[in-house]
GUDODREN-190172 format. One record per atom (N, C-alpha, C): residue in three letters; x, y, z. Coordinates in steps of 0.1 Angstrom, whole numbers, padded with zeros to 4 digits, always signed. Example, Ala and Ser with C-alpha at 12.3 -4.5 7.8 and 13.67 -1.06 7.14 Angstrom:
// GUDODREN-190172
ALA+0132-0057+0078ALA+0123-0045+0078ALA+0132-0033+0078SER+0128-0022+0071SER+0137-0011+0071SER+0129+0000+0079
***
This chain:
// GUDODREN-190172
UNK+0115+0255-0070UNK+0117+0241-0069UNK+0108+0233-0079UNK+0116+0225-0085UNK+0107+0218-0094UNK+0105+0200-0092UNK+0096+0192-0095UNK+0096+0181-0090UNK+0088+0171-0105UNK+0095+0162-0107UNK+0096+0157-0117UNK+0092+0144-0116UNK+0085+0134-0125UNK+0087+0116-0124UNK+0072+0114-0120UNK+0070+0103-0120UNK+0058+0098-0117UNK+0055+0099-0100UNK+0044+0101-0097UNK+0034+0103-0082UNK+0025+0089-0083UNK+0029+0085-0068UNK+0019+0077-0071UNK+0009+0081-0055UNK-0006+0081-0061UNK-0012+0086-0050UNK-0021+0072-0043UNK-0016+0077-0030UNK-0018+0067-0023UNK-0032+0066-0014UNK-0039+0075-0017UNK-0056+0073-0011UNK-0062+0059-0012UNK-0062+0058+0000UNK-0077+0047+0001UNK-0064+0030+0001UNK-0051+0034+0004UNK-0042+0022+0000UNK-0047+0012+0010UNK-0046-0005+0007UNK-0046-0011+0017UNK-0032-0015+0019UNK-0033-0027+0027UNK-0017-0032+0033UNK-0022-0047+0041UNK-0015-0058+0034UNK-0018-0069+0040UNK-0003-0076+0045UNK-0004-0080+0060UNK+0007-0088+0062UNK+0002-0105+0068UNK+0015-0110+0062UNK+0009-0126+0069UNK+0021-0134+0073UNK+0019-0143+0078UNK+0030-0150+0087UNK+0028-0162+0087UNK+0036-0174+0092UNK+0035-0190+0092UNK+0042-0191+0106UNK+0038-0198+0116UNK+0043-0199+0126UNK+0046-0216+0129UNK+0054-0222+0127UNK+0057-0240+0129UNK+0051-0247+0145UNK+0044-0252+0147UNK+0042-0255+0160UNK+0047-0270+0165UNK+0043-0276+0152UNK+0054-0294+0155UNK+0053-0292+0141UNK+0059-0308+0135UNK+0062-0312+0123UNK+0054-0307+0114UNK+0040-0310+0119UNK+0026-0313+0105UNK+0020-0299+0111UNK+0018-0296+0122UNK+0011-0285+0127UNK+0017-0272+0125UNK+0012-0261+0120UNK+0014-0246+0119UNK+0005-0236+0120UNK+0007-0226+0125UNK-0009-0213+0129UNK+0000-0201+0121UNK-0012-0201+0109UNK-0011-0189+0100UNK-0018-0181+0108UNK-0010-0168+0104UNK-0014-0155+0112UNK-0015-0143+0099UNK-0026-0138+0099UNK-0028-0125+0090UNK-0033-0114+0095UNK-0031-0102+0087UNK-0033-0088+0096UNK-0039-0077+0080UNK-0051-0073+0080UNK-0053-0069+0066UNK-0056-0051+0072UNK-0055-0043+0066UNK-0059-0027+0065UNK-0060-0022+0057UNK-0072-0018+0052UNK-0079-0008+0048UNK-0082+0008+0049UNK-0078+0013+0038UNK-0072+0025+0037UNK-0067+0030+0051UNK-0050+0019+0046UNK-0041+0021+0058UNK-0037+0036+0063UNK-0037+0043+0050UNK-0030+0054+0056UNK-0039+0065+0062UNK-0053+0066+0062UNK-0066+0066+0071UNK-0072+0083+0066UNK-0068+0084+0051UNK-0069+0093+0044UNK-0088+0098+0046UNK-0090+0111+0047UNK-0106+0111+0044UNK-0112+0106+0030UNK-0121+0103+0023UNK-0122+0103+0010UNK-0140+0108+0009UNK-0141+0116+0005UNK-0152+0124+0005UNK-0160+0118-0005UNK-0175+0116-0005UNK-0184+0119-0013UNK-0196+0126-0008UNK-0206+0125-0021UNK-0222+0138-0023UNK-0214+0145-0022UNK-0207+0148-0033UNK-0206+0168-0035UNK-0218+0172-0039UNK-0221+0183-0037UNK-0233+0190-0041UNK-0232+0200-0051UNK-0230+0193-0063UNK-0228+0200-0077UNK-0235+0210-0080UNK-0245+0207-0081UNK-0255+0213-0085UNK-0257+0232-0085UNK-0258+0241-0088UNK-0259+0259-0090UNK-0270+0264-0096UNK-0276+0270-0088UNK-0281+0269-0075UNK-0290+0257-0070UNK-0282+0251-0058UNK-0285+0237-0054UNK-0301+0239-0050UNK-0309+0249-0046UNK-0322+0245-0040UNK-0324+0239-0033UNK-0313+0240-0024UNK-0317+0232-0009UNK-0305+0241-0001UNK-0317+0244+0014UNK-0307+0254+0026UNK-0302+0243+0033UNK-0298+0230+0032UNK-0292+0223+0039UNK-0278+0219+0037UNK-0277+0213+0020UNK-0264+0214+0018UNK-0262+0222+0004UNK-0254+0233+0005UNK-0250+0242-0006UNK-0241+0242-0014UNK-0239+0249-0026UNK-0228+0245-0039UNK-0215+0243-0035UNK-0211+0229-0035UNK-0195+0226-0029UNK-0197+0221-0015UNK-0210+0221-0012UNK-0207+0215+0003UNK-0210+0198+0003UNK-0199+0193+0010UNK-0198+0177+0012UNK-0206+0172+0015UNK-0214+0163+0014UNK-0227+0158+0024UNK-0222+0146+0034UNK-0209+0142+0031UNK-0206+0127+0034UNK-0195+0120+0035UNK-0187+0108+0036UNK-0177+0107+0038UNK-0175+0088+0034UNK-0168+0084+0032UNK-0167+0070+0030UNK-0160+0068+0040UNK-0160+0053+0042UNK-0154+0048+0062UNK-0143+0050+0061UNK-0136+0050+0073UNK-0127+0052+0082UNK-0117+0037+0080UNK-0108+0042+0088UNK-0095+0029+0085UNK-0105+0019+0092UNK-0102+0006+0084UNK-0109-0006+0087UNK-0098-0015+0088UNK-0094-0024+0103UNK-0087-0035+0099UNK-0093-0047+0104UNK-0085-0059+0101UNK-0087-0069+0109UNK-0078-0079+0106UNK-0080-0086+0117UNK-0066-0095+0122UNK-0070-0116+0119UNK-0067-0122+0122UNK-0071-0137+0118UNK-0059-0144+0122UNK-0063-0157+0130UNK-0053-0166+0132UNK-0059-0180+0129UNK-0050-0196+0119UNK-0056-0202+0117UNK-0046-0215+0122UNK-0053-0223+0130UNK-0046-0239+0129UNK-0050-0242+0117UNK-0037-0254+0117UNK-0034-0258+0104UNK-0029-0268+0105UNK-0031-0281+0103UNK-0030-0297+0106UNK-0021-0299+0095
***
């Protein structure tokens, strides 16, 4: 099987949605919803390059670490 065309790699993607809600004429509440690396991929850092690393704690190729976790958050705003 062969697979051909551009890849697009999606680590660490965000994803923003937003909305307008009418309440009277002049009045409306914007509504937003933001996420951060939506698709909640791990993304590793400290590799421990180094051979022979000189340390029994973390050894050649081992991870020391990790960058955060899916982050969202949400917002609602009057609006005159």
């Amino acid at each position: 099987m062969r697979l051909d065309g551009p890849w697009i790699v999606l680590v660490g993607a965000s994803l923003s949605l937003a909305n307008t809600f009418p309440v009277y004429e002049s009045l409306h509440i914007e509504f937003r919803a933001d996420a951060f690396n939506a698709l909640n991929h791990t993304r590793w850092n400290n590799v421990n390059t180094t051979y022979p690393s000189g340390s029994t704690q973390f050894l050649f190729g081992m991870v020391s670490g990790a960058r955060e976790a899916h982050i969202s958050q949400e917002g609602a705003k009057l609006v005159l």
